[in-house]
N, C-alpha and C positions, 0 to 999 in steps of 0.2 A: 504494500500500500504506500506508504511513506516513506519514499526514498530520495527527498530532498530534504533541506533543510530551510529554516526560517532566514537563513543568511543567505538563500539564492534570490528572497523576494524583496525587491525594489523597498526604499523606505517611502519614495516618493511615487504619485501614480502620472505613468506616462503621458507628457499633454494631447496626444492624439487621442485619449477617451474622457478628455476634461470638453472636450470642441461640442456647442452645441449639436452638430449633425450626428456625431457618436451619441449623445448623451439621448437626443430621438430615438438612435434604430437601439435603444439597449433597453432593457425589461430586469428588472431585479425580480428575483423571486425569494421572497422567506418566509420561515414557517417551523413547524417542530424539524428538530434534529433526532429525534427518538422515533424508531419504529412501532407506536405501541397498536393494541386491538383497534382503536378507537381514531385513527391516524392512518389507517392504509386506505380505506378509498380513498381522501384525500391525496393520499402519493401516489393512486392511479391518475385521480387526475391533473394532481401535477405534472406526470411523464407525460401527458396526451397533450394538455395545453404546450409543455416545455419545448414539446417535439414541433409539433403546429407554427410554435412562435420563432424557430429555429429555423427550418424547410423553409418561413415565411420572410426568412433574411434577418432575425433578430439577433443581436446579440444577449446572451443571458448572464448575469450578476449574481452572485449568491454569496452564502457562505464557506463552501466546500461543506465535508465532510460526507460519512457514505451511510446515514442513515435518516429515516425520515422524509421528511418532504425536502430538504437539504443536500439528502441524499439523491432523489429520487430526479432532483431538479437536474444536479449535476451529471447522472447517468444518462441521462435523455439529450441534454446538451452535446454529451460527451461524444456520443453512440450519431447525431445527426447533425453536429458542425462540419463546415467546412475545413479544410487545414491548413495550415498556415507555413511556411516555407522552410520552416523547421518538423511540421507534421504533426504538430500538435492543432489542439479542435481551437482554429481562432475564435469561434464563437461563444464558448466555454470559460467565463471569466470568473475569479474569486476574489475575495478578499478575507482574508487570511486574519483569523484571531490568533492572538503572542499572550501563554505561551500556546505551541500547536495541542491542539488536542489530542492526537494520535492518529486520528483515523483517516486522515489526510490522503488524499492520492492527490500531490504537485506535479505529478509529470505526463497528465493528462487535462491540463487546463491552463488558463495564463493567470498567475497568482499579479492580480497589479500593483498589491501592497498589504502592507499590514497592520493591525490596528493595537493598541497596549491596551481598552478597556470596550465596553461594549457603546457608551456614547458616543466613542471615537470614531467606531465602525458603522452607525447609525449614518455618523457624517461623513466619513469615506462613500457610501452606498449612496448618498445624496449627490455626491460631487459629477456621478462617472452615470445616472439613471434619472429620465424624467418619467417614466412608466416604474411604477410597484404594483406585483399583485403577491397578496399574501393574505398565505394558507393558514390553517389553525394552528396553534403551537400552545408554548406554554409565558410564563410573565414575561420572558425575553421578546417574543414576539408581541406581546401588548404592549411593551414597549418598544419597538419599534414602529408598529403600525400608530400609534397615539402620540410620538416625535413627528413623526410622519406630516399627519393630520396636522399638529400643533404651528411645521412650520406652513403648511398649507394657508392654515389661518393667519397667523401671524408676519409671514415673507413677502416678500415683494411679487405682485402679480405673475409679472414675466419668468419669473423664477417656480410658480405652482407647478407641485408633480400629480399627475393621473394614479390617484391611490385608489386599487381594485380589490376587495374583501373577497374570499373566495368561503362559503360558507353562511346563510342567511341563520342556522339556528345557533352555529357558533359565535355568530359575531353580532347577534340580537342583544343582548345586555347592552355594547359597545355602542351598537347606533340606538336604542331607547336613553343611554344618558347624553348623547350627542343633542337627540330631540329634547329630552330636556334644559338642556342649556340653553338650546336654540328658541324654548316655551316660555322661559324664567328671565330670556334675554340676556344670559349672560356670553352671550354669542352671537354677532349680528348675520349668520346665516345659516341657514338649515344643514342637514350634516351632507344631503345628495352633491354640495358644492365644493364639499371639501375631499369626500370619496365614496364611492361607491361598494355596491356589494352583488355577488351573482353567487350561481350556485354550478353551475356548467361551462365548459368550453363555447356552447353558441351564442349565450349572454358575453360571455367574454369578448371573443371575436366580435360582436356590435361595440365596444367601447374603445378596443385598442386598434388603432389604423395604421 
């Protein structure tokens, strides 16, 4: 599996995926890192969308690692990128938490850098993606999708990302306290504006172009 090390990847992320036209054709996908009962359809329909969005010229963003929806993203990427002049799947990109987890496979994907905390990696994955969709996971993933949302709200227009929930009973709690903000006014717009939510690849496909 992990036959690189933290010192092959970049500290800085390369400017050619900082360039808005990179930052268009790329899709971040995150989500649980855990394969549990309650989490595999979900990583089927991670591979199906991953696959889809890959064939369809996307480049895909993640975490690595080889289990889970994280997993499931990376394998699908892996298995239907293009390759790159080296042979590696150029479409296949990570960003790599320090220290590595272990379960790492580096020499199947372009590590563009690496992050020392999880906030850091939040804002790595914001710099190099104007598309997120993301799957069910656990607090790490609320917290990413709800950083997400927050700069949504808070950022400068031109800077807003297309945040896609994959999941309507998972992520029901999520968007009924959104509408509550949005009821209580402590938000001046309803949550559909800052992201959305599907439950399938053909809802999907309608949002992302």
């Amino acid at each position: 599996m992990n036959t690189a090390s933290i010192a092959s990847i970049p500290q800085t992320i390369d400017k050619r995926y900082l360039t808005r036209q990179s930052k268009d054709n790329t899709v971040g996908i995150l989500g649980s890192s855990k394969s549990t009962d309650e989490i595999l359809d979900y990583m089927d329909k991670c591979s199906q969308i991953t696959k889809a969005l890959v064939l369809g010229g996307k480049n895909i963003v993640h975490g690595c690692g080889n289990s889970g929806i994280m997993g499931a993203a990376y394998k699908s990427a892996k298995t239907y990128s293009q390759k790159d002049i080296d042979g590696r799947p150029a479409q296949n990109l990570a960003i790599i938490a320090k220290p590595l987890w272990g379960d790492e496979d580096l020499e199947n994907c372009i590590p563009l850098t690496y992050s020392n905390s999880e906030a850091e990696r939040i804002e790595k994955f914001a710099q190099v993606a104007n598309t997120f969709v993301i799957f069910p996971g656990s607090s790490t993933t609320l917290q990413e999708a709800t950083t997400l949302i927050t700069k949504n709200y808070y950022g400068n227009p031109q800077d807003k990302k297309q945040i896609i929930l994959v999941g309507r009973d998972f992520f029901k709690g999520l968007v009924e306290q959104y509408q509550k903000l949005y009821e209580t006014k402590l938000i001046k717009c309803p949550p559909e504006e800052l992201f959305r939510v599907v439950d399938n690849e053909d809802e999907l496909n309608k949002l992302i172009k």
